[in-house]
C-alpha positions in Angstrom: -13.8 0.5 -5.1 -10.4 1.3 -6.4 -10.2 4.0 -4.4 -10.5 2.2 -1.1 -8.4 0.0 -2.0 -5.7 1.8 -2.8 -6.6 4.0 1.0 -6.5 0.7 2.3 -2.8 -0.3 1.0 -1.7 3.1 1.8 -2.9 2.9 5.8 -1.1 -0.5 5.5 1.8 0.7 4.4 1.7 3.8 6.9 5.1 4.0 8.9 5.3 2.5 12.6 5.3 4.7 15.3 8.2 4.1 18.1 5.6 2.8 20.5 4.2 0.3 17.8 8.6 -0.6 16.8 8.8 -1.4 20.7 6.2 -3.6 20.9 6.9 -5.7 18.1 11.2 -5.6 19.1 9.5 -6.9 21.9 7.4 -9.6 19.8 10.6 -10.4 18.0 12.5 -11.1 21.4 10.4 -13.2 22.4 10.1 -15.1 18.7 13.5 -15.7 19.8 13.8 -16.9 23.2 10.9 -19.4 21.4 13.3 -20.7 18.8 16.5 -20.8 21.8 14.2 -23.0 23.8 13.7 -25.2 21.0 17.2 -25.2 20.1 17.8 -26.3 24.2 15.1 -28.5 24.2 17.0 -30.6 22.0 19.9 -31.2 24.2 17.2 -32.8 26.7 15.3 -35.8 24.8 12.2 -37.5 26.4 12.8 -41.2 25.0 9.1 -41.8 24.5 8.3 -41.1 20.7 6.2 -38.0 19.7 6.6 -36.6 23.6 8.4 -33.4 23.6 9.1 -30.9 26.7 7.1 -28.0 25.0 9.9 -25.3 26.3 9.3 -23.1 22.7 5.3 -22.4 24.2 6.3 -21.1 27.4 7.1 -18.1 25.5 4.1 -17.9 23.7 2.6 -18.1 27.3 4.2 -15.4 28.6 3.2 -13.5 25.5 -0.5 -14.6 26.4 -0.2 -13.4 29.8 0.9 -10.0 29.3 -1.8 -9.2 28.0 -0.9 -9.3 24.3 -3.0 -12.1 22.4 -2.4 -10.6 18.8 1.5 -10.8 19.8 1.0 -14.3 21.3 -0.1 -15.6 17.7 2.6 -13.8 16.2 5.3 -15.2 18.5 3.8 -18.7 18.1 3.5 -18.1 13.7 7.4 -16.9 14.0 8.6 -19.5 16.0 7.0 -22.2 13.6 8.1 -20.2 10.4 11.7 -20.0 11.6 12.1 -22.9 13.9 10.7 -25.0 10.4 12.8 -23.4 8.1 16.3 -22.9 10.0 16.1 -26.3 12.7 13.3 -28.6 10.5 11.8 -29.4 7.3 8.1 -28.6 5.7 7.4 -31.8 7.5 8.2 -30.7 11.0 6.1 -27.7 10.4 3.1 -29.1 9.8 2.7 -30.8 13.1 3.9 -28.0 14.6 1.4 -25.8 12.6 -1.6 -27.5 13.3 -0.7 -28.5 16.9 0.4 -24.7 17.7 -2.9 -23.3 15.6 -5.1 -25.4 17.8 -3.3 -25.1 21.0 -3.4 -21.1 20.5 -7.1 -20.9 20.4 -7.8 -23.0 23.5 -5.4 -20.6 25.6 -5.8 -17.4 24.3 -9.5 -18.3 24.7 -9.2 -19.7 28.4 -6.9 -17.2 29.4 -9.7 -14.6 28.8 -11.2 -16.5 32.3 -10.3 -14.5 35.8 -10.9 -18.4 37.5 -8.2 -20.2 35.1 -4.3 -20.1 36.5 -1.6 -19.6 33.3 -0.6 -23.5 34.2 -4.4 -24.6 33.8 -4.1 -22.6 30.3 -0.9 -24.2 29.7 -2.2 -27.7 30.1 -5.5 -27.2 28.0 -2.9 -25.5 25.1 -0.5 -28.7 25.6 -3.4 -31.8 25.3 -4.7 -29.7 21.8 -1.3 -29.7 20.7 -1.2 -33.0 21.0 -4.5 -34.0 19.3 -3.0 -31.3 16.4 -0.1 -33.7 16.5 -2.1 -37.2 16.4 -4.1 -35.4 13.5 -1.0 -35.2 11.3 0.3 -38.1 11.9 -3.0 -40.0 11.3 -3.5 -38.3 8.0 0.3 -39.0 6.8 0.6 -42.4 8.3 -2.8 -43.3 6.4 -3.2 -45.3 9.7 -5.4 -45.1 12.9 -3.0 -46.7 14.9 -1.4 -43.6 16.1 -4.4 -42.7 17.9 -3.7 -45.7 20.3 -1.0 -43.2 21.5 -3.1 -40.8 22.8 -3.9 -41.5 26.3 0.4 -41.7 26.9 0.4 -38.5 24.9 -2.0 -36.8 26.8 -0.8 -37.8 30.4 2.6 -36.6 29.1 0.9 -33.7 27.8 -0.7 -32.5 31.1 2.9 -33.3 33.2 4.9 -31.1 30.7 1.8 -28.5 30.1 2.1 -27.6 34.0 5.7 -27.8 34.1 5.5 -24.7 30.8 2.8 -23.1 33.1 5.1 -22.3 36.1 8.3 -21.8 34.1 6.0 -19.1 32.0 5.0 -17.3 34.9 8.3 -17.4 36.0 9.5 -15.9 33.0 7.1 -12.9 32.9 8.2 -11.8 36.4 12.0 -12.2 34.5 10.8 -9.7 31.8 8.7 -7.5 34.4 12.3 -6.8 35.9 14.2 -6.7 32.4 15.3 -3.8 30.4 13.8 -4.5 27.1 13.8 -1.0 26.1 17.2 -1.7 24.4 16.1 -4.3 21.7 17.6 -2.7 18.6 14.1 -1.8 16.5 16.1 0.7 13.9 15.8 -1.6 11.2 13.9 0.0 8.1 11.1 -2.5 6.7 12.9 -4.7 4.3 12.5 -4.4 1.0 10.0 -7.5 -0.7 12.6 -9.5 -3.2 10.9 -12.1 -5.3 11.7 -15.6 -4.6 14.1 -17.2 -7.0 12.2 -19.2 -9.5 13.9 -23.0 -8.7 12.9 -22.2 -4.9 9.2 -21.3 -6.1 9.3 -24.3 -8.8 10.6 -26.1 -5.8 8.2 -25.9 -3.4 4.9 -26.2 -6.0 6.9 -30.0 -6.7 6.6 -30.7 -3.1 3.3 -30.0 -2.9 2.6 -31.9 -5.6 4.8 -34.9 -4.9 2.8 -34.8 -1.1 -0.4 -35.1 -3.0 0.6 -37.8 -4.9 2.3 -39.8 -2.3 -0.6 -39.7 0.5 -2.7 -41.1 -2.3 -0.8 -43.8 -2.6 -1.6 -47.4 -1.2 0.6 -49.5 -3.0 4.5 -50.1 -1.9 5.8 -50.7 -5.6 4.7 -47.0 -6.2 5.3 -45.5 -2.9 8.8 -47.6 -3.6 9.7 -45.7 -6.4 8.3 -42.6 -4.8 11.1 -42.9 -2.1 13.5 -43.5 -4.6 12.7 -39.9 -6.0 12.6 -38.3 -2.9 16.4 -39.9 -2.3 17.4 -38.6 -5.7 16.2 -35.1 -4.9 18.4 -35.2 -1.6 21.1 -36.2 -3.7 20.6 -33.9 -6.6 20.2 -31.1 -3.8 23.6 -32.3 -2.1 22.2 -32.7 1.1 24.9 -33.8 3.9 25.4 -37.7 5.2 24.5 -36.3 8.9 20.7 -34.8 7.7 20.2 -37.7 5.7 20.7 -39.9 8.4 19.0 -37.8 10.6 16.1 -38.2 8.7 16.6 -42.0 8.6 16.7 -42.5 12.1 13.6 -40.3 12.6 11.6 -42.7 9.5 13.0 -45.6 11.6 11.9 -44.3 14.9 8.3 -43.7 13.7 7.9 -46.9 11.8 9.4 -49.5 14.8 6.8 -47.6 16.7 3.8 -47.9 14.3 4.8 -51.5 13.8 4.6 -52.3 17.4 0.9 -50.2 17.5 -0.4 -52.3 15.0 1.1 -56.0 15.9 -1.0 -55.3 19.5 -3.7 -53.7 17.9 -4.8 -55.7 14.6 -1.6 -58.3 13.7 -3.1 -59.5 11.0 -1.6 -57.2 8.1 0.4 -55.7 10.7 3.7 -55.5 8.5 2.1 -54.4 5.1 0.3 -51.5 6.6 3.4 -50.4 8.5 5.3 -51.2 5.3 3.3 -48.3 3.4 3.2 -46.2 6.6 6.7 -46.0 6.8 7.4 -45.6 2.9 4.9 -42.2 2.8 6.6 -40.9 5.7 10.4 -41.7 4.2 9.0 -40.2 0.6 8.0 -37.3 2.5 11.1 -36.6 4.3 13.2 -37.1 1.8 11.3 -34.5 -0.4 11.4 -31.7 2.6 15.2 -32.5 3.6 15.7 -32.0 -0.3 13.6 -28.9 -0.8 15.2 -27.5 2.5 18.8 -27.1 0.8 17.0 -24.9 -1.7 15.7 -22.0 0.8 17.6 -19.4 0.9 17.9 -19.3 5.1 19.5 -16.0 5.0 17.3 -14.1 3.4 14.3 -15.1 5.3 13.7 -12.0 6.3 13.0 -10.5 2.5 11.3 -14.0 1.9 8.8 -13.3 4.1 8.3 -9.9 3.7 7.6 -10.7 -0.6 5.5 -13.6 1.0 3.2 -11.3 2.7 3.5 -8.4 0.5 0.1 -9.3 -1.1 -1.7 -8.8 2.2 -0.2 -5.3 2.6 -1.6 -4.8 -0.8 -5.0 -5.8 0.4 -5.0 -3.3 3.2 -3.1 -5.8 6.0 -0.2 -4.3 7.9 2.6 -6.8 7.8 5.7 -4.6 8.5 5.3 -5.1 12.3 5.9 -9.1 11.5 8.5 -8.5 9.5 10.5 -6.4 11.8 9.6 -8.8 14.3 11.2 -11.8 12.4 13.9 -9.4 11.5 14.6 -9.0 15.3 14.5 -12.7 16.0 16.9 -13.2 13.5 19.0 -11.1 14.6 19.1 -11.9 18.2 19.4 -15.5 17.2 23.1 -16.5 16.0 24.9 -15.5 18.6 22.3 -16.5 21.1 22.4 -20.1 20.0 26.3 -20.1 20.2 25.8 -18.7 23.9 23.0 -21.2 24.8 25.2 -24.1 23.5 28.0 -23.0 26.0 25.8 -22.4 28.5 24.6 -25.9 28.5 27.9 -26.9 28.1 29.2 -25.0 31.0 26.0 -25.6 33.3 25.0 -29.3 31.9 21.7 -30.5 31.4 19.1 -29.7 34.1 17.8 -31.8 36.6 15.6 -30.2 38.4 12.2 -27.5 38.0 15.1 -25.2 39.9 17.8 -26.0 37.4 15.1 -25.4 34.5 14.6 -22.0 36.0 18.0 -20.9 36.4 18.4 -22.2 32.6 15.3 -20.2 31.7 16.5 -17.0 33.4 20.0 -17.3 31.5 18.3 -17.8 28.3 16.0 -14.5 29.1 20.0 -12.8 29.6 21.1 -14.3 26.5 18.0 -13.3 24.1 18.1 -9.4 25.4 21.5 -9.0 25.3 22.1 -10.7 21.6 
């Protein structure tokens, strides 16, 4: 037995071939034309609460349709990894987790089908993001309001699920006439560092502190729960911007939750929003908190000790690695360049103008 296993650990650990570096340089671009999107998508707000364009799938979409499903899911795992952990909080990337998980196996699935158009797939991938989404936020909440959002969610979801469909095919006929061969791949696997201790003793807190607060009813104790969860973003240093970033956002969700519930069951109405809003501010405050503690720019070594045990257990984890090393790489400058090229262009107003935008980020993310 030990001796499989340790033939197993050594094929994992077997060198990648050039043609194997390609393909995942080529993963890695795209993880980063993922996160860019995201980053653009920002400068375009949809003023209806939980509705978001999508833009970060379309390259997962294009992944899908080139015939790659394995690099699909990896693109999609990258983008919600480093999108969390550089753009978000843990909080953040649990809806996107669960949404993306679910919306994955509906298109890789349906794209498997000669009759269904990549739009169709798109669509189907968007509504089970959605219910991902509603699934969260039921669970956190400790409500069933939310679910009274679902049929604007879902009509939202099909318009901006079509919209990713076209732009995706669109962007697969941009890479069928790109030169991708150029992606610098040279980068020798990173060497697995252990996590420092506080970051580890960190992040078991916050799983613990989650626990605790969705088990929580009463507001004296979720009271004094937020009060921690403040103390940690002040003990952590965490800037006056990202704190009332994450204000506005436990404002944003609460005014809507409140209005949910006065139309749906008023009476109670403002206790049950009163504890909706106090998990969801306890919670924030913990992730914005724990957030200062990551060490951002060594993700890269992060996740490569991470996933180490896997590559003990046989797994092959140094194409992901060198994947996420690639979209890392690609993705400081890139994000300067996108933010003048929003500046310079403005914000789009038109399927044509999101086209043009999508072909310049394409330019952007393969030159670096």
């Amino acid at each position: 037995m030990w001796i499989l296993s340790r033939a197993s650990q050594r094929a994992a650990e077997r060198p990648l071939t050039p043609a194997e570096r390609q393909r995942w340089a080529r993963i890695g671009l795209l993880a980063a034309l993922a996160m860019l999107l995201s980053y653009a998508e920002t400068f375009l707000p949809i003023p209806i609460p939980g509705v978001k364009l999508g833009l970060a799938n379309i390259a997962v979409l294009a992944t899908i349709a080139m015939g790659d499903a394995g690099g699909a899911c990896c693109v999609a795992a990258l983008k919600v990894l480093a999108s969390g952990l550089l753009f978000g909080t843990p909080l953040t990337m649990a809806y996107a987790a669960v949404g993306t998980a679910l919306s994955l196996v509906g298109m890789v699935g349906l794209s498997r089908l000669r009759t269904m158009r990549l739009w169709m797939v798109s669509v189907v991938g968007s509504l089970l993001h959605e219910l991902g989404q509603l699934l969260v936020a039921g669970a956190l909440l400790g409500t069933g309001v939310v679910w009274h959002l679902a049929p604007v969610l879902y009509l939202a979801g099909c318009a901006t699920g079509a919209l990713c469909g076209v732009l995706a095919q669109g962007l697969v006929a941009s890479f069928s006439d790109a030169d991708t061969q150029g992606i610098s791949c040279d980068t020798e696997l990173i060497e697995a560092r252990p996590l420092d201790w506080r970051v580890r003793a960190a992040f078991v807190a916050l799983v613990a502190f989650v626990v605790v607060v969705l088990r929580q009813t009463t507001l004296p104790v979720l009271a004094v729960l937020v009060a921690l969860g403040l103390a940690g973003c002040l003990a952590t240093r965490v800037t006056p911007r990202a704190l009332a970033a994450a204000l506005v956002s436990v404002a944003g969700i609460a005014v809507t939750t409140l209005v949910l519930q006065l139309l749906v069951a008023p009476q109670g109405a403002v206790q049950v929003t009163a504890v909706a809003a106090a998990r969801l501010a306890a919670i924030t405050f913990a992730s914005v908190a724990f957030m200062r503690l990551v060490p951002t720019e060594h993700l890269s070594s992060t996740v490569a000790w991470l996933v180490s045990p896997l590559t003990r257990s046989g797994v092959r984890t140094q194409g992901f690695v060198l994947a996420l090393d690639v979209a890392l790489g690609l993705l400081p400058r890139a994000s300067q360049a996108v933010a003048a090229y929003l500046r310079k262009q403005g914000r789009p107003r038109s399927l044509r103008d999101l086209r043009c935008m999508l072909r310049g980020l394409v330019g952007i993310a393969i030159q670096g």
